[in-house]
N, C-alpha and C positions, 0 to 999 in steps of 0.2 A: 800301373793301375793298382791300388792301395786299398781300395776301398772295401771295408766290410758291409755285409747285406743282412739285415733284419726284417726277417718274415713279419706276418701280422697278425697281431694282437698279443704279442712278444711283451712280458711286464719286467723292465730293468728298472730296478731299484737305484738307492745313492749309492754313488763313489764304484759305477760298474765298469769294467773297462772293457773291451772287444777292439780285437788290433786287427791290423791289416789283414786284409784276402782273406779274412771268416767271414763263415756263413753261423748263421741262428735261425733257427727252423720257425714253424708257425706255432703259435701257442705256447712259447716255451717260457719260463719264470727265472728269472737270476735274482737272486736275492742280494743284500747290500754287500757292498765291496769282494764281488768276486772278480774275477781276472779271466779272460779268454785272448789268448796270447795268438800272434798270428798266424795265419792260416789253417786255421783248426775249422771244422765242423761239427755242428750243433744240430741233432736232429730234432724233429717236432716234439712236441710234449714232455720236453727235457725240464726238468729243475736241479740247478745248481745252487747249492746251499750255503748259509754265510760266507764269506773269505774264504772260498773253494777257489782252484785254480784248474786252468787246463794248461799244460804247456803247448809249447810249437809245435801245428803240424799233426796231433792227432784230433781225433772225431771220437763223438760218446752218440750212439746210434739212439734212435727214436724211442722216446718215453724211458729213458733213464733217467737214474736219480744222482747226483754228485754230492753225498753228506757233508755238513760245513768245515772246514778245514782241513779239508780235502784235496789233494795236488792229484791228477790224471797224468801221469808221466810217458802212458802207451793205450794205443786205440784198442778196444774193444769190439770183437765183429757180431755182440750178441748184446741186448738192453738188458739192463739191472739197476741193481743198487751199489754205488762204489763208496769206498770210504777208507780214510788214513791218508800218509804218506810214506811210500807210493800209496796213492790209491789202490785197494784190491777190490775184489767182486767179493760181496756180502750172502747178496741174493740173486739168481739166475732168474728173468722173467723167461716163461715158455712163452714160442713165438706163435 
């Protein structure tokens, strides 16, 4: 079972890729040519910004931001703003 799942009302742009056994939460925006490598998790109201990447296997939790060129190389158990590579935490949202 391979298949990746896309909530709804989910807006993927061109040249977006989402690989095997991810999820993408509801609401959530990828902008053009970003990469969600497999099985990683996408929580709701996520935006992933130009040619951001997420590698294998981690999750960016609910209403965070991924700035564009941008690599996620480790899960985060709190929503923000990430950005670089590695990606770090910019800004800390209170939950």
């Amino acid at each position: 079972m391979g298949d990746a799942k896309i909530g709804s009302f989910v807006f993927l742009n061109t040249e977006v890729v989402v690989g095997h056994d991810s999820h993408v939460g509801d609401f959530s925006c990828l902008f053009p040519k970003t990469e969600v490598c497999g099985d990683c998790d996408i929580g709701e109201s996520v935006i992933m910004g130009i040619n951001s990447v997420i590698l294998p296997g981690n999750t960016l939790v609910n209403g965070s931001k991924l700035d564009a060129l941008s690599v996620l190389r480790r899960s985060y158990k709190f929503s923000g703003i990430f950005s670089g590579n590695p990606a770090r935490l910019v800004k800390k949202y209170d939950a």
